[in-house]
N, C-alpha and C positions, 0 to 999 in steps of 0.2 A: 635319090633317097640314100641317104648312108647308113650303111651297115652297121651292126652290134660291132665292136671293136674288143676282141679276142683280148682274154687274160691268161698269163702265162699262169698256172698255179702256185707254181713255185715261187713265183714273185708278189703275193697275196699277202697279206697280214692276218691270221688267225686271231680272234678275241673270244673273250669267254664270254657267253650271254648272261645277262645280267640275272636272271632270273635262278640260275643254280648255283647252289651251294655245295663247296668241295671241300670235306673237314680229310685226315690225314689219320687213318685206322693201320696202326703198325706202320708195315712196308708199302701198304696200299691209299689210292685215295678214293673216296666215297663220293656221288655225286648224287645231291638228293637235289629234287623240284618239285612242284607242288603237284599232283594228280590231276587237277583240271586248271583250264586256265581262269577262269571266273571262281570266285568265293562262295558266291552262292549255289555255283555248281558243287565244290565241295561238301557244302551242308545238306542238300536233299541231295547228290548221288555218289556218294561213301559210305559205305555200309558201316554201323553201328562195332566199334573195335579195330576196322580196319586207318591205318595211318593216311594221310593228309596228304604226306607226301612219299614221291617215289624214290628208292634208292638205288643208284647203278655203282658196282664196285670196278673198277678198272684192275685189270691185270697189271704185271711187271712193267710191260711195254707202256700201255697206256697210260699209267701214273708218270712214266720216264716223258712219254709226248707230254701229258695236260701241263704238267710243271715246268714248260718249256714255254709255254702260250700265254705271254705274256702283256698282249698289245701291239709289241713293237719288234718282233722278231719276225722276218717272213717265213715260208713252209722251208724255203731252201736253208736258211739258217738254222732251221731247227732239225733237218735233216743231217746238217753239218756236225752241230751239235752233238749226235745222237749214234755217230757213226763209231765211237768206240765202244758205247752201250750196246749194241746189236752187233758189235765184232765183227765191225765191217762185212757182214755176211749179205752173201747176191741178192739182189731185191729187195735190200733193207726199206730202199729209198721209196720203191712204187707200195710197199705196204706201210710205210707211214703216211702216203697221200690219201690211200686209199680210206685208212683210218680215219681220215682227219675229213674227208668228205662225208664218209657215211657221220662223224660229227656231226657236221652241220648238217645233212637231213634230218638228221635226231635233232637237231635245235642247241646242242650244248655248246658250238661254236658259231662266229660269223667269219665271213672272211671279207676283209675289209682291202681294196686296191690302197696300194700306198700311195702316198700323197705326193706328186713331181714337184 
């Protein structure tokens, strides 16, 4: 039987999930989605005044990743990227991965193996 066949992270393709919207507030960007995933959940369970959709503001750092994530960049690239933005400071690198994972447990990225 053959084994699951290991991915490097760094050599991943991050994509934005289709589902969220990222509009560009000042310095920051904004990432809203809808509260539930079904529609009809939205209508009978959202309270009366309450918004539809949720909004997540990203920091400095964060807005510097997401507008890196473009489809076609791997994690390494955009770590490459990113290394005068974070002043080359020690463990730039393992705290943009780690970012970029808890991403996609949140849903706001995939990470897509690139194509040989």
């Amino acid at each position: 039987m053959a084994g699951k066949e290991k991915t490097n992270l760094l050599e991943v393709i991050p994509c934005r999930s289709e589902h969220i919207i990222a509009e560009r507030e000042g310095e920051t960007i904004v990432l809203s989605f809808p509260r539930f995933k079904y529609s009809w959940m939205q209508r009978f369970l959202v309270p009366k005044g309450m918004s539809k959709e949720r909004r997540i503001y990203l920091e400095e750092h964060g807005t510097a990743v997401w507008e890196l994530i473009d489809g076609k960049r791997t994690v390494r690239e955009i770590i490459e990227k990113l290394a005068d933005h974070f002043h080359h400071e020690a463990g730039y690198e393992s705290r943009i991965t780690i970012y970029l994972s808890q991403m996609r447990k949140d849903g706001f990225i995939k990470l897509m193996k690139p194509i040989e």
